[in-house]
C-alpha angles and dihedrals in degrees: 000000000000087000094066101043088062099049081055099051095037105044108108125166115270118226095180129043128178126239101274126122123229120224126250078236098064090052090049094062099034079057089044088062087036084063097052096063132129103268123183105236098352095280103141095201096175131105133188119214109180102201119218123212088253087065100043094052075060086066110051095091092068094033089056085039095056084041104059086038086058095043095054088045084052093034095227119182099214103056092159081060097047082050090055102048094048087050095046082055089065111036108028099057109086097230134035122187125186115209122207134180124199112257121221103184085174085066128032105184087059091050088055091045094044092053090043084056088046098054095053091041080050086042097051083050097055090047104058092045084058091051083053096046101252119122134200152170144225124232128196109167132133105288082066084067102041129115088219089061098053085048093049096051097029104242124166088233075193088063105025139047114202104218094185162301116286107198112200133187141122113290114258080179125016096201121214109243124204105224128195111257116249096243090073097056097028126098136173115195123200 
């Protein structure tokens, strides 16, 4: 169990991979641990999209777009450069997963519980990559929630939420994060 302790202390979101590529194998086992997770009513609203190169080519109209878009709200100077790092997001880390939940908009207790249900089956993922060395992070910027995207990949935006990107790739940097200390989230109540 010790092991898992510390996969669960040491596991920090990774900003730069390096160029290698990660095996179909090691998804499948990092899915294999997604689809173990606690889910309300069995439902398994979750649903894995790993993204190729060819698709996310698709995407770069909408991900210049929201840059630009970004860069004149921040009145950047350098709007090519905020072009080119948006790009580089989305095309220069060696795996790209989009990660969807089942909307109910019927019922929207199911819908949080659904999503509640998406993010550990996301966070499982994300930790047995880490067992196996690979990092990742979770994005959740604006072209999650663009219209563009839906179209791109082909999601029914009327069935699915995407709840974000997980890059994943090996870690060029693991960077030392600072975390709150327990005492300040913690409460026992009598």
């Amino acid at each position: 169990m010790r092991e898992v302790q510390e996969i669960l202390n040491n596991r920090r979101t990774i900003y730069r991979f390096t160029s290698e590529d990660v095996s179909d194998l090691d998804l499948e086992t990092g899915f294999l641990a997604a689809n173990n997770a606690p889910c309300h009513k069995l439902t398994f609203p979750w649903k894995f999209y790993v993204v190729g190169k060819e698709t996310r080519k698709k995407l770069l109209p909408a991900v210049v777009s929201l840059a630009r878009d970004k860069a004149a709200k921040k009145k950047e100077d350098d709007v090519q450069m905020a072009e080119e790092r948006a790009i580089s997001k989305i095309m220069d880390v060696p795996r790209m997963i989009v990660v969807t939940s089942k909307l109910s908009r019927n019922d929207l207790f199911r819908e949080k519980e659904d999503y509640a249900a998406t993010v550990c089956s996301l966070h499982n993922l994300v930790l047995s990559l880490w067992d196996l060395g690979i990092g990742s992070q979770w994005s959740t910027g604006a072209i999650t929630r663009d219209e563009r995207t839906y179209s791109v990949l082909e999601i029914d935006s009327t069935k699915e939420r995407i709840i974000g990107f997980l890059k994943v790739g090996y870690p060029e940097i693991v960077p030392t994060n600072e975390k709150k200390n327990p005492n300040e989230f913690k409460f026992y109540l009598p």
